[in-house]
C-alpha positions, -999 to +999 in steps of 0.1 A: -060+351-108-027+352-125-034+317-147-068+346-158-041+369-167-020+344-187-047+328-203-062+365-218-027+378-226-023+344-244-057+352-264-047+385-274-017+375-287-028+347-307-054+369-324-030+397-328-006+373-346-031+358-367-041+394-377-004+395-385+001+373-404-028+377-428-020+421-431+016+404-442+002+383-470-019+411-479+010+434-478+029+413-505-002+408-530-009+448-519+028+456-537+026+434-564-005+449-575+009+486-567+041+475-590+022+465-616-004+494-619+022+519-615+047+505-640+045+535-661+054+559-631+081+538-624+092+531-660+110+501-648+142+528-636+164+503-614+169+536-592+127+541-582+125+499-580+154+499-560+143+528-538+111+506-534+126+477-525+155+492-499+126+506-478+110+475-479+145+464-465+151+486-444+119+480-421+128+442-424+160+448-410+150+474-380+139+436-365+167+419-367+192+448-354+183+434-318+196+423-290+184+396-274+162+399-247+169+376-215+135+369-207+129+358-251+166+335-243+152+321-211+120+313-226+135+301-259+158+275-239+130+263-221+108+259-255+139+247-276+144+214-248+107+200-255+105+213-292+139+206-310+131+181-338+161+155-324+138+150-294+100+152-312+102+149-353+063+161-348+072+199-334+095+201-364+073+231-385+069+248-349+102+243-338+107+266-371+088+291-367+100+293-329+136+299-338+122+324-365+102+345-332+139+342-314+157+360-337+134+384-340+134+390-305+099+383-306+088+374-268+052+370-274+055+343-302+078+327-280+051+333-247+016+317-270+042+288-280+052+287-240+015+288-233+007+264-254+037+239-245+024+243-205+056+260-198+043+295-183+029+292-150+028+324-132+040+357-146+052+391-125+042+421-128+074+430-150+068+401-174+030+416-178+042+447-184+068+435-209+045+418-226+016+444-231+042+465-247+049+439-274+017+438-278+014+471-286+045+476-303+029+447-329-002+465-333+019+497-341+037+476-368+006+463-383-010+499-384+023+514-400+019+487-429-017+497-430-009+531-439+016+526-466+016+542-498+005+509-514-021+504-492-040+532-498-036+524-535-049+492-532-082+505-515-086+537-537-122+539-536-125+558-570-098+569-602-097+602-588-081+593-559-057+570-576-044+602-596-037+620-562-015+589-551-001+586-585+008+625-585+024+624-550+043+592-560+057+607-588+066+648-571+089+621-545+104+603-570+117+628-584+128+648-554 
């Protein structure tokens, strides 16, 4: 029953971080696009491209302001043994992107890479918990980038509605 458990979590996750992954390379051509319509509204003032940019840092840095999570060290220990590229030159790439999920704090990454490596075998009811509300906690993420201002520019259905967006950029701008 559990293994049933671990194996749809493991699904789930692995098709929530694809869908990740692929709204984050659509975010970055989304803003480069947005930039370089709107270069006129932004008339290339270091203030607006630099108020841009720090809320773009800003919700980078809210993820790596963690602490670390016993159950992600636990899990990264046990990963980092069979992965680390002095042991297996081949896990090298995932060995990256491992370490990149630990300092995030990110347990599921390090759970599909523990799934995939054979290293979970049972999970609690805690764990289950824990790691629905990851799950949903990266589907909140992905729906917050969604709904950026850039976003909706980006998938303006008409010119009308790209005035609206260009008229609300512009009155907070200048507030």
């Amino acid at each position: 029953m559990n293994m049933n458990i671990i194996k749809e979590l493991y699904n789930k996750i692995v098709n929530l971080n694809t869908e990740y992954e692929n709204i984050l390379e659509l975010d970055k051509l989304y803003m480069e696009i947005f930039l370089k319509e709107n270069e006129n509204i932004i008339n290339n003032n270091n203030d607006d491209i630099d108020f841009i940019n720090n809320i773009i840092d800003d919700e980078m840095c809210k993820e790596k302001n963690i602490f670390k999570d016993r159950k992600c060290i636990k899990l990264y220990r046990k990963l980092a043994k069979l992965m680390h590229p002095d042991k297996n030159e081949k896990h090298k790439d995932l060995f990256i992107k491992m370490n990149k999920a630990y300092n995030n704090n990110d347990y599921i990454i390090l759970f599909m890479y523990g799934y995939e490596f054979n290293i979970i075998e049972q999970l609690n009811e805690e764990e289950i918990m824990t790691i629905n509300k990851e799950i949903e906690k990266k589907q909140k993420l992905i729906e917050d980038i969604i709904n950026k201002i850039h976003w909706k520019w980006v998938n303006c259905n008409n010119n009308i509605e790209k005035e609206l967006l260009k008229t609300h950029i512009i009155n907070n701008l200048n507030k």
